[in-house]
Structures are given as structure tokens and as C-alpha cells.
N, C-alpha and C positions, 0 to 999 in steps of 0.2 A: 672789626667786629666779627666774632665768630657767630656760623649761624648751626645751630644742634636741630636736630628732629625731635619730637615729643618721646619719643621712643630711647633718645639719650636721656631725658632726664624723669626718670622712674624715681631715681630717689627725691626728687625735689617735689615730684605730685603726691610719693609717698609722705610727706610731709604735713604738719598741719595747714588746711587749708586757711582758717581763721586765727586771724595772729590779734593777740590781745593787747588792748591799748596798758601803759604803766600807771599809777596813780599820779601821772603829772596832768599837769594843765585841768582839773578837775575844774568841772562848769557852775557844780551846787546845784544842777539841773534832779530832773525826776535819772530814775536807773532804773529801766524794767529789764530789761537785756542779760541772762545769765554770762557772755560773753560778752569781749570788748568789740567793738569797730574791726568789721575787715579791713588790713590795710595793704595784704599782699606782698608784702614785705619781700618775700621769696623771690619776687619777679626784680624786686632791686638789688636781691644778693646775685642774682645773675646778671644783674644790670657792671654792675661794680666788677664782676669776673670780664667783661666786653660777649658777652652771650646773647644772641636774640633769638628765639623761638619760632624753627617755622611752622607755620600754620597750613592746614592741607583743607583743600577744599572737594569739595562732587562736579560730578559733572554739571550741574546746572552754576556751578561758580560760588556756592556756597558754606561757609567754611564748616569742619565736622569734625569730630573727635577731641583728645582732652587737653591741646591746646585750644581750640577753638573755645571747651567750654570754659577753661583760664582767661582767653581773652575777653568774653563776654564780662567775668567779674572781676579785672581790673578795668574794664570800661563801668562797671556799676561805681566802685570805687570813685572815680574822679567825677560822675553823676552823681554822687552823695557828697564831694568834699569838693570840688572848685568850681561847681555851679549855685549860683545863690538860690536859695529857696524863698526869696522875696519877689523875684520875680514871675508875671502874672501867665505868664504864654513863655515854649522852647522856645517860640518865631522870635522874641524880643531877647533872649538869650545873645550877647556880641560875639558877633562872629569870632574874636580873639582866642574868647573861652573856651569855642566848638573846636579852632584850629590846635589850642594845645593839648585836648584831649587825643585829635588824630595823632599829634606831632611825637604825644606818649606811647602811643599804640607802634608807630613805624619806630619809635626806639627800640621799643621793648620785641617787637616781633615782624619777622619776614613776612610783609601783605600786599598784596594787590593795589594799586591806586587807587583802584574803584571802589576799592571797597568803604574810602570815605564817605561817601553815602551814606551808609549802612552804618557804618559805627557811629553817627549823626544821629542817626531814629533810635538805634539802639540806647544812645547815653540819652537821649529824649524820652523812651520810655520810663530806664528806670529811675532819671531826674523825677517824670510823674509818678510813678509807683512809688519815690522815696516820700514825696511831697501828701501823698496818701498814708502812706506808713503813721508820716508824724500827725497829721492830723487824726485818726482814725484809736491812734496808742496814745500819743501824749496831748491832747485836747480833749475831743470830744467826752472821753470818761470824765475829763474833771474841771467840766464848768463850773460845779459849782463851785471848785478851790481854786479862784484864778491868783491864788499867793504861790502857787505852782510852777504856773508860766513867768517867773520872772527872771529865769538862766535855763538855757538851752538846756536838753538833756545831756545829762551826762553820758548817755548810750553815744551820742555822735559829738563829740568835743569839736568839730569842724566848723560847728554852724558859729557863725558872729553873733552877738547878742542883740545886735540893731537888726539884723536880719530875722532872729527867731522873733522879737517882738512885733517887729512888722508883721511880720507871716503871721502870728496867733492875731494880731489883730484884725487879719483881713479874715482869720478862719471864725474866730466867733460874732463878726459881725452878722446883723439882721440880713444882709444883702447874700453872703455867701451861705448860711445856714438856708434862704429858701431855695439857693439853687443845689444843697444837696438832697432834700425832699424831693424838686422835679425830676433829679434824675433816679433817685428814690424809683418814685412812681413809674417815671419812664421806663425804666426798668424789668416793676412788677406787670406793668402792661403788655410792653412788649414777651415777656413771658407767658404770660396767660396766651397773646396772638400767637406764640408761635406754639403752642400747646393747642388750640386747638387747629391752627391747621394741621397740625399732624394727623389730628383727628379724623379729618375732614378729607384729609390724602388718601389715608387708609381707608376710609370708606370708600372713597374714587375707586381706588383699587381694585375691592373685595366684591363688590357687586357693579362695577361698569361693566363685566366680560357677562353677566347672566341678565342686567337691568337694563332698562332706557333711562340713563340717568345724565342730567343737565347739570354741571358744575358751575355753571355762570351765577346762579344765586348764592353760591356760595361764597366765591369769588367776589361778590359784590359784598357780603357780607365783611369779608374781611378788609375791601377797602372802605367801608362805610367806619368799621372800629380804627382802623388807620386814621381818618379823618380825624373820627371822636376825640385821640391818644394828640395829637398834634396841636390840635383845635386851643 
């Protein structure tokens, strides 16, 4: 296997980053997507040449520049297409799934062992960022048409159909609709708390050097609304 620097393959980052699905395997799903499915494609024409990509990292061990950012979105890639989106938690995610996503990464690019870890939280993010995407685009707007939800979107032809059904059915259940409210709320509150400590800072600030000024009440203050927000 040959190993190239990022710096060898300028024409291939020159290239389009978003590769468009064909009209095959169409789902009958919703299409809001002016473009088809990343699929990265580029990283398997280099695959097919014996090419792998080194990755360069900083001094703190962490990787940087435009392979690093390539390797990030063929790690989204297999977080949107060989982790199920039925499942409730990354933690119950099988370990087989997390090891083939590494086992893709150390094909496709020269990395670090350790860096297993990492590309773990990473595909765990944007497995929940993906799992938000669909809820947020193809749900929520259209409760009221659930003739909708009956084929995956056609944006992501990946997902199973026993899985997108499951999945809509956990998302517009009573159960998970009140827990996107709490964190709704959680949210708004924790916002306003941390808005007005700011407040509250900058006061510290602006007249502690000229006043006698006690921060303790204030300080109580803000764990008295912490309490509230929890409560």
C-alpha cells in the first residue's frame, strides 16, 4: 500500500467533495436534499489505486489539516450508513460496528492507534447529529402527514425500512416528544442562567475595585435558580 501526503493529492481534494447518489435503489421516501448522499467515493478510487492517506497531526496529538478534515467526513459517512438509527444509546451500538468503522479508517489512511478512541466519539457524534438531522427535517414538520413516514427518505437510501419505522415510531411517540420539550426548556434556562451571570460578573468587576461589594448573594442566587431548573 502506498502511503501519499495530502499535499500529493491536490487534484483529488480539487475534486467534488459531494458525490451524488444515481436514481437506483430509490426509497419513495420524502427528498428535501438539493444533492444526493455523501459517499466519498474519491477515497475508494484511491482505495482501488493501494493509496492511503497520511494524516498529520500537532503537537498535542491531534490530527489537522485537509486530510484530517477528509477523514472526519468519511468517518460521518459510515455514522450515517452502517450504524442503525434504531438504536437508543452509541453505548449499545456492537462493538463489531464501532470496530469496522476504525478497521475503514486504518484502511483508507496512515493513523495512530490511539487514535481509535477518537474516531469512536467522533462516528458517536455524528451518528447523534445524523439521528437529529432526521428527526428535526423529516418528522417533526410533518406530523400531521404520517402517509409520509412510510419509506425512508430518499435523501439517505441507506437506512432500512424496519429501522426508519422503528425510529419514527420512537420519535413521535408521547414518551420522546416530552423529553424534547425538557430539554427544550433545559436549554432556555440554562441560557437565561448563563446570561445573567454574565451579568453579574461584569458587575463584580466594574465596581468591586471602587465598592464594598459581597458576591455571596449573588452566587446564592444563581444556585437557588440551578436548583429551580433541576427541580
Amino acid at each position: 500500500m502506498e502511503v501519499v501526503e495530502s499535499d500529493d493529492e491536490d487534484e483529488e481534494f480539487e475534486a467534488d467533495e459531494d458525490e451524488e447518489e444515481s436514481n437506483e435503489n430509490v426509497t419513495g421516501g420524502m427528498r428535501l436534499l438539493r444533492r444526493g448522499m455523501v459517499t466519498m467515493s474519491r477515497v475508494n478510487r484511491r482505495l482501488v489505486r493501494g493509496r492511503k492517506l497520511k494524516v498529520k497531526y500537532n503537537d498535542d496529538g491531534e490530527p489537522v489539516g485537509r486530510a484530517a478534515k477528509e477523514m472526519q467526513s468519511y468517518i460521518g459517512v459510515f455514522a450515517r450508513t452502517k450504524v442503525p438509527i434504531n438504536v437508543k444509546d452509541w453505548r449499545l451500538v456492537p462493538l463489531s460496528v464501532k470496530d469496522n468503522i476504525w478497521g475503514s479508517i486504518e484502511e483508507a489512511y496512515v493513523v495512530p492507534k490511539q487514535w481509535k478512541k477518537m474516531v469512536f466519539a467522533s462516528a458517536g457524534q455524528k451518528w447523534r447529529d445524523f439521528k437529529s438531522k432526521l428527526t428535526t427535517w423529516y418528522i417533526i414538520p410533518f406530523m400531521d402527514s404520517p402517509e409520509l413516514f412510510e419509506f425512508p427518505p430518499d435523501d439517505y437510501r441507506s437506512i432500512h425500512a424496519d429501522q426508519w419505522q422503528e425510529f419514527v415510531k420512537d420519535r413521535i411517540s408521547p414518551q420522546f416528544q416530552g423529553r424534547c420539550w425538557l430539554h427544550i426548556y433545559e436549554t432556555v434556562c440554562f441560557a437565561i442562567i448563563g446570561f445573567l451571570h454574565g451579568i453579574l460578573t461584569r458587575v463584580d468587576v466594574e465596581i468591586g475595585d471602587s465598592f464594598s461589594y459581597n458576591k455571596e448573594p449573588c452566587d446564592s442566587l444563581m444556585q437557588q435558580i440551578l436548583t429551580w431548573v433541576n427541580s
